[in-house]
N, C-alpha and C positions, 0 to 999 in steps of 0.2 A: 456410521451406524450406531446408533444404541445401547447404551453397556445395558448390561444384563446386572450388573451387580459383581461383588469381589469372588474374583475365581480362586477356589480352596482345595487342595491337592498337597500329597506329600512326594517328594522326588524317592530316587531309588533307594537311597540311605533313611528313608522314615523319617524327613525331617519334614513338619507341615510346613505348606508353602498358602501366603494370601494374598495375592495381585489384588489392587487395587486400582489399578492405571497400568493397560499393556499398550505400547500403539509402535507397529513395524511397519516402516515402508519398504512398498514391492516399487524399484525404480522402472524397471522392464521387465516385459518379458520374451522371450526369444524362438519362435519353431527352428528345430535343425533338421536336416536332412544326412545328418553325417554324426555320426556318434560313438566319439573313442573309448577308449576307459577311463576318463573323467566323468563320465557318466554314470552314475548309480542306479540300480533298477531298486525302488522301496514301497512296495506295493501294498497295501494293507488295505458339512461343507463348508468350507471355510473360503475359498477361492475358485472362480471360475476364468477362464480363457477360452472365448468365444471366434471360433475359425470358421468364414470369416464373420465380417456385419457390418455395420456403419461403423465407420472409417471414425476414430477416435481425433479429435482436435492437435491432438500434439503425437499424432503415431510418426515415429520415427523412420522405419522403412517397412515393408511389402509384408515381411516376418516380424516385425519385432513392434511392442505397445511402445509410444513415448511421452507416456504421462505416469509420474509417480503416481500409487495410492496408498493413502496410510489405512493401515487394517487393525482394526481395534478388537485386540485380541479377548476384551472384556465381553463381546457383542454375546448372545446365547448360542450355545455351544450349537452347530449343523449350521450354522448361518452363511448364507452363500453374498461374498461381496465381487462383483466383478470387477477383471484388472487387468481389460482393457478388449480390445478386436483387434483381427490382426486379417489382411487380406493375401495370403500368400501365394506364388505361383503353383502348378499343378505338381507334385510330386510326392514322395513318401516322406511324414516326418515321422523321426525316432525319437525327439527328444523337447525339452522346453530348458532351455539357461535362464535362471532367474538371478536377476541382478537388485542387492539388497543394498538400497544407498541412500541419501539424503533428499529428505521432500524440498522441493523449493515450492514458490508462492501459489503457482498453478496448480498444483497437485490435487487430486480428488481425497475427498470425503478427508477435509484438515478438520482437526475436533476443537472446538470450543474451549475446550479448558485447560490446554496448553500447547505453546505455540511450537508446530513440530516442524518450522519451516527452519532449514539447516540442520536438523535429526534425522536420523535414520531408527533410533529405537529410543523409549522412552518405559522403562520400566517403574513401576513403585508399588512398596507391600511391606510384608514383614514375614517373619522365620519363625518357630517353635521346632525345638527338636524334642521337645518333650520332657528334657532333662533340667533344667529350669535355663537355659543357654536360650533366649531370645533376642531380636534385634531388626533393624530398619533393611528394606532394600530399594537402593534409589540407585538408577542406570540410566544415565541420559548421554547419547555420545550421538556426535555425527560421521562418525566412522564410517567405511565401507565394509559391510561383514562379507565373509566368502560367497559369491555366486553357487548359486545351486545348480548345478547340470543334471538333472533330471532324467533319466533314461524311460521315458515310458512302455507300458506293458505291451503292448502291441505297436506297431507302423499305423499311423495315423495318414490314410492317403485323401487326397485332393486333388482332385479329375473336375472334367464338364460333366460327371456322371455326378459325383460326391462332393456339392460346392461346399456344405455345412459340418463343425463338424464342434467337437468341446470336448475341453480339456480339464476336468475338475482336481483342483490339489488342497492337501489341507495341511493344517498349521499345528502341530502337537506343544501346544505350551505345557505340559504338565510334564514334559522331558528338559527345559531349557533349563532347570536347577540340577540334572543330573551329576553325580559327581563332584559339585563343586562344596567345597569348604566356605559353608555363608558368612561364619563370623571373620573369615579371613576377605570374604565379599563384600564384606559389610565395611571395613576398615577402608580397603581400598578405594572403596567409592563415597568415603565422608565427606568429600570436599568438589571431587572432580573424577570422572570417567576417563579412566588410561586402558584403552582395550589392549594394552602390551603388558597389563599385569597380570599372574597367570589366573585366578580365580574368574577377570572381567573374560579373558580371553577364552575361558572354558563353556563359559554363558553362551560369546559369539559364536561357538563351535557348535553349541548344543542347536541353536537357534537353526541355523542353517541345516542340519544335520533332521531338523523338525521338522523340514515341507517336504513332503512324499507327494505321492496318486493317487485317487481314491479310486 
């Protein structure tokens, strides 16, 4: 999809934030019929999950998408990209696990101006906190960030009555700088992406912690 142009927002601390290049990949996505307390309920278009339709090239099983897509979080803000079909047997689902992992060569909608295959998230921008403290943010990792287990607002059922049905989720990138320390963000990622150091690690929490339900 399209960038829209550099996304400009301040995180919760007031510091302005300017993407210039967002791109995450959704590796799967999952219906469950069974929903612990792993599950979050965050209820508040960025992503759609289409139950069922045409059978996606690489769907992994009945429930679940198996085609990465990378989602360009630069695209204009309401923009609906689809992330995948999924034909599942008749029952109640409560929930969607999204699994956030590395594109490989097949993956839908790979962008043109960098090559996201072995990535899972490919950030770049820059910081103003206002106070003259400015500086770069580059985050390119192929890490696995945490799965989302999504609890949605209602049972989702699927009968010979109710063959169709969609699952819309969206993407809050204006919370992924939440909390973190950029010039300590900044340093860590001058060379290379260590999601084990705390600032990078706080990003991959926020990230995840950013796909809800619409």
């Amino acid at each position: 999809m399209t960038s829209a142009g550099p996304k400009t927002f301040n995180n919760m601390e007031g510091v302005g934030i300017t993407l210039t290049r967002a791109y995450l990949v959704i590796a799967s996505a999952t219906v469950e019929t069974t929903c612990d307390a792993t599950f979050m309920a965050m209820l508040t278009d960025v992503l759609d999950l289409v139950i069922p339709a045409a059978q996606a090239h690489t769907t992994a099983t009945p429930t679940s998408t198996g085609e990465p897509t990378v989602i360009n979080l630069l695209a204009s803000d309401g923009s609906v990209t689809s992330i995948g079909a999924v034909s599942p047997p008749p029952g109640d689902y409560c929930g969607v696990d999204i699994d956030l992992l590395a594109a490989d060569a097949d993956a839908a909608n790979l962008p043109a101006d960098v090559n996201m295959v072995g990535k899972t998230l490919v950030i770049e921008g820059s910081y103003d906190n206002g106070m003259g403290s400015q500086g770069a943010i580059h985050i390119s990792t192929g890490a696995a960030l945490q799965n989302k287990a999504l609890l949605l607002s209602a049972l989702l059922p699927i009968s010979s009555s109710h063959l169709t049905d969609t699952v819309n989720i969206a993407i809050n990138y204006d919370t992924w700088f939440d909390g973190v320390d950029m010039a300590a963000l900044e340093s860590a990622t001058t060379t290379v992406t260590n999601p084990a150091d705390p600032p990078v690690a706080q990003v991959l929490q926020n990230i995840t912690d950013s796909i809800h339900q619409l």
